[in-house]
FIMARLUM-883859 format. One record per atom (N, C-alpha, C, O, CB): z, x, y; atom name. Coordinates in steps of 0.02 Angstrom, whole numbers, plus 50000, padded with zeros to 5 digits. Glycine has a CB too. Layout:
<pts>
> pz  px  py  lumgu
> Z  X  Y  CA
...
</pts>
This chain:
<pts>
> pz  px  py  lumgu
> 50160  49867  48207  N
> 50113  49897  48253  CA
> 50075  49845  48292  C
> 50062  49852  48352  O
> 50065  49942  48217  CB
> 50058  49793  48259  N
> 50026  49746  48283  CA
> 50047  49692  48349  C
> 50014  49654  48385  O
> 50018  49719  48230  CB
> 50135  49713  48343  N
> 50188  49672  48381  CA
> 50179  49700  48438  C
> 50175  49652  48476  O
> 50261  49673  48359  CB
> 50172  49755  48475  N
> 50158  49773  48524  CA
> 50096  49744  48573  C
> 50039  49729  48557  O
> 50155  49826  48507  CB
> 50124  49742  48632  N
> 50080  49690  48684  CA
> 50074  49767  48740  C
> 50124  49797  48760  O
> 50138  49593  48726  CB
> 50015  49783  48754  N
> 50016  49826  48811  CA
> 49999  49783  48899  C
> 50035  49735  48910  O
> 49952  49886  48787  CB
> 49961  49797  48942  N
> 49944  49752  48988  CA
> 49900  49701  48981  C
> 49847  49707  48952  O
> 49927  49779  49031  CB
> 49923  49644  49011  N
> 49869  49586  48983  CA
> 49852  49573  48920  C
> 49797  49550  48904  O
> 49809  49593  49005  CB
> 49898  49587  48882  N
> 49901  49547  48795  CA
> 49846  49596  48763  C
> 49815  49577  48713  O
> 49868  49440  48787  CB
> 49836  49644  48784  N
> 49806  49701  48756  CA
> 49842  49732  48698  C
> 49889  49769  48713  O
> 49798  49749  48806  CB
> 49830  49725  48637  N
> 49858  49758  48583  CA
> 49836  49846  48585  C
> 49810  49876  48632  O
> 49829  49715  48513  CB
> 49856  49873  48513  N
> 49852  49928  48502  CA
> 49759  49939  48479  C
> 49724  49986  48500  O
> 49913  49942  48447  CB
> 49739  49887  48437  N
> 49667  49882  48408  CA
> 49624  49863  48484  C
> 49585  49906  48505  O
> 49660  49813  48338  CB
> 49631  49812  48514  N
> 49593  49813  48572  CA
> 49596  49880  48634  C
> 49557  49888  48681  O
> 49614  49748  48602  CB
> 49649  49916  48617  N
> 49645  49984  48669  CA
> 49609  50034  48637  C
> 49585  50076  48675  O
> 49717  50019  48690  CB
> 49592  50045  48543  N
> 49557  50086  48517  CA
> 49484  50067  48540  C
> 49442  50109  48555  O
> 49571  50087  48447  CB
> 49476  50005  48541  N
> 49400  49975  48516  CA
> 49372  50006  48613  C
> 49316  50029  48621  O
> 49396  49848  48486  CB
> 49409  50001  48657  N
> 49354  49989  48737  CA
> 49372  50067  48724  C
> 49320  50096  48739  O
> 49384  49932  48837  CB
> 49436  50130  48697  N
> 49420  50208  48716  CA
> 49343  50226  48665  C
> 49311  50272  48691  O
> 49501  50268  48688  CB
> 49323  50207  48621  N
> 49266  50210  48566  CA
> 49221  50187  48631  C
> 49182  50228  48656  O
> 49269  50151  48482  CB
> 49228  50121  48659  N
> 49151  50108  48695  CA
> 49151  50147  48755  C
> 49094  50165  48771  O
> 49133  50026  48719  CB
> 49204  50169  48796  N
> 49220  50217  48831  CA
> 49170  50297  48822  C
> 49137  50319  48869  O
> 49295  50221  48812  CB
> 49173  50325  48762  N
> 49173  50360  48738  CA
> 49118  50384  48723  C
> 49098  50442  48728  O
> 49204  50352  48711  CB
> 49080  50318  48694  N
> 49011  50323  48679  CA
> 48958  50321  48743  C
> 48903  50348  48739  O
> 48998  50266  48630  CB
> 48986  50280  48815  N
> 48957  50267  48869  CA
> 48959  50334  48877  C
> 48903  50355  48863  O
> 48982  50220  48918  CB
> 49001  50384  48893  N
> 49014  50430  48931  CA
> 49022  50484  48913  C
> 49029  50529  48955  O
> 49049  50421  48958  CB
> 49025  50498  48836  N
> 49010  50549  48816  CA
> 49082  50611  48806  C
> 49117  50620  48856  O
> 48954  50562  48864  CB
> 49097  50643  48754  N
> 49180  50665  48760  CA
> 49203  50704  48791  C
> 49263  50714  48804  O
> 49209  50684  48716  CB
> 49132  50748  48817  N
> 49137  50813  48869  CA
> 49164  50777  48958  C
> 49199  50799  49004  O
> 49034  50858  48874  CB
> 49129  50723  48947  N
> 49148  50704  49035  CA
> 49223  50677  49041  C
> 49253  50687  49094  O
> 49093  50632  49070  CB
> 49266  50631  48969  N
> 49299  50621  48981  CA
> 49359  50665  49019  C
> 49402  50631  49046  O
> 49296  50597  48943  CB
> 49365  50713  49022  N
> 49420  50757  49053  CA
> 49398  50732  49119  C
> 49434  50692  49149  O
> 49422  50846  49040  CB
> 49333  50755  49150  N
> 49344  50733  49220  CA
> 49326  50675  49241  C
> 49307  50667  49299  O
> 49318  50770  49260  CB
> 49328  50641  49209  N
> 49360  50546  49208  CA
> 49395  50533  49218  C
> 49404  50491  49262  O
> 49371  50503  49166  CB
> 49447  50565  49180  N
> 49520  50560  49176  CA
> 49565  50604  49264  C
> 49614  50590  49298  O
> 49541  50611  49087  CB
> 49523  50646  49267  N
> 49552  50681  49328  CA
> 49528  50632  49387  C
> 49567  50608  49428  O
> 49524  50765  49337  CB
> 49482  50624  49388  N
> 49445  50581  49451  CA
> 49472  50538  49452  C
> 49487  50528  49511  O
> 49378  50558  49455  CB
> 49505  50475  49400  N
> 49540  50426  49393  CA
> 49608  50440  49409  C
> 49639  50393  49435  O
> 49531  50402  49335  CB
> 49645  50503  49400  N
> 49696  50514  49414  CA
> 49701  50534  49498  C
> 49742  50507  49535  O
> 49715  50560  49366  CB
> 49656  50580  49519  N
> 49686  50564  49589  CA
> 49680  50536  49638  C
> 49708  50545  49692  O
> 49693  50592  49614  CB
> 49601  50463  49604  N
> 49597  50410  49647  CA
> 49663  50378  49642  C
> 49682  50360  49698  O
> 49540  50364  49630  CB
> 49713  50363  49588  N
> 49778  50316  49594  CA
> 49816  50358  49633  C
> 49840  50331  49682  O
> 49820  50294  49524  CB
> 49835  50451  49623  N
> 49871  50449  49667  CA
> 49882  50461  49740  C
> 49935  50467  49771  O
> 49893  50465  49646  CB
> 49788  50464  49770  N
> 49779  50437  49842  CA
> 49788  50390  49870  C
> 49803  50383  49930  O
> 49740  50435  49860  CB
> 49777  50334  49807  N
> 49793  50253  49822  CA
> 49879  50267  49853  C
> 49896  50261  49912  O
> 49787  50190  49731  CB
> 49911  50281  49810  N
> 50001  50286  49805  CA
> 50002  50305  49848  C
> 50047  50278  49880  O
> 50049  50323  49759  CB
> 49969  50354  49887  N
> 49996  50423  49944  CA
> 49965  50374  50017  C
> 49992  50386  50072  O
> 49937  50533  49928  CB
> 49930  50339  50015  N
> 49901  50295  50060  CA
> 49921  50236  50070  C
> 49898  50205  50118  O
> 49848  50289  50051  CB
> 49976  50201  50018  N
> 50018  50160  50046  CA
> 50079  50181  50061  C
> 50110  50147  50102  O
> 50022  50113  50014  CB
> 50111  50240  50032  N
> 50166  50256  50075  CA
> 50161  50283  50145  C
> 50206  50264  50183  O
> 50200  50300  50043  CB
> 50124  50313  50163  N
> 50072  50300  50209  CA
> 50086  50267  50276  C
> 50117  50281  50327  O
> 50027  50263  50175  CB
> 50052  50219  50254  N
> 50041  50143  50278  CA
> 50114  50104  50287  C
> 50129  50070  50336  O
> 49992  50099  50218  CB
> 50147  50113  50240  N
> 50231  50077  50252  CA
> 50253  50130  50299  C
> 50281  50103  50347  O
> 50295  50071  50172  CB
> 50252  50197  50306  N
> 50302  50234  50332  CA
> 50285  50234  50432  C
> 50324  50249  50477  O
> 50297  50320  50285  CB
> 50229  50216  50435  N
> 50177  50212  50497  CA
> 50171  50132  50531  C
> 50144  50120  50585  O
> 50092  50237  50466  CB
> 50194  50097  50500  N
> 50184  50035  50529  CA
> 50191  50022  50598  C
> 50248  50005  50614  O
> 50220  49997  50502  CB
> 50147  50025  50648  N
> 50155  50039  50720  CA
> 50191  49965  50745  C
> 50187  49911  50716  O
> 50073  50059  50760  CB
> 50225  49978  50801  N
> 50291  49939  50823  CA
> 50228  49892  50843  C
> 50169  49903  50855  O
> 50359  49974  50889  CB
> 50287  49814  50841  N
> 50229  49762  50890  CA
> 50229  49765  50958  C
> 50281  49769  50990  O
> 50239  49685  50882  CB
> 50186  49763  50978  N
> 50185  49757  51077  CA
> 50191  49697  51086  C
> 50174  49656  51044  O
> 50113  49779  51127  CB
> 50217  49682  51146  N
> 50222  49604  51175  CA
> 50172  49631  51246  C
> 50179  49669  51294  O
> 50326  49566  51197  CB
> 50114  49579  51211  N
> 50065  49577  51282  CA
> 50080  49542  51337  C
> 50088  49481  51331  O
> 50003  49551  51272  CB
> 50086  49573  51403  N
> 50122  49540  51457  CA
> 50061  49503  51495  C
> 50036  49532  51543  O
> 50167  49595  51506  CB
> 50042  49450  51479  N
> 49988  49421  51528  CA
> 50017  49372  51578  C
> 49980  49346  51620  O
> 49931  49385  51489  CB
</pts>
């Protein structure tokens, strides 16, 4: 269990220990809409760079 590396050398015990301080900041009732608010800030982020790639306006050549 311990062999597991999540992001940034984050184990399984360091992801228990910040949802506990998580938890205690914020209380267990809010977490749901934590979790939602967090969810569709990423997937506005996602929807706003495809976005952005699919729109890339052509270059102009300025004729001076």
């Amino acid at each position: 269990m311990y062999g597991l590396a999540f992001i940034g050398g984050l184990g399984v015990p360091e992801l228990l220990i910040i949802l506990v301080i998580v938890v205690v900041i914020f209380g267990a009732s809010r977490l749901p809409q934590l979790g939602k608010g967090l969810g569709e800030g990423i997937s506005n982020f996602k929807d706003g760079l495809s976005k952005g790639k699919a729109e890339k306006p052509e270059e102009k050549k300025l004729d001076a």
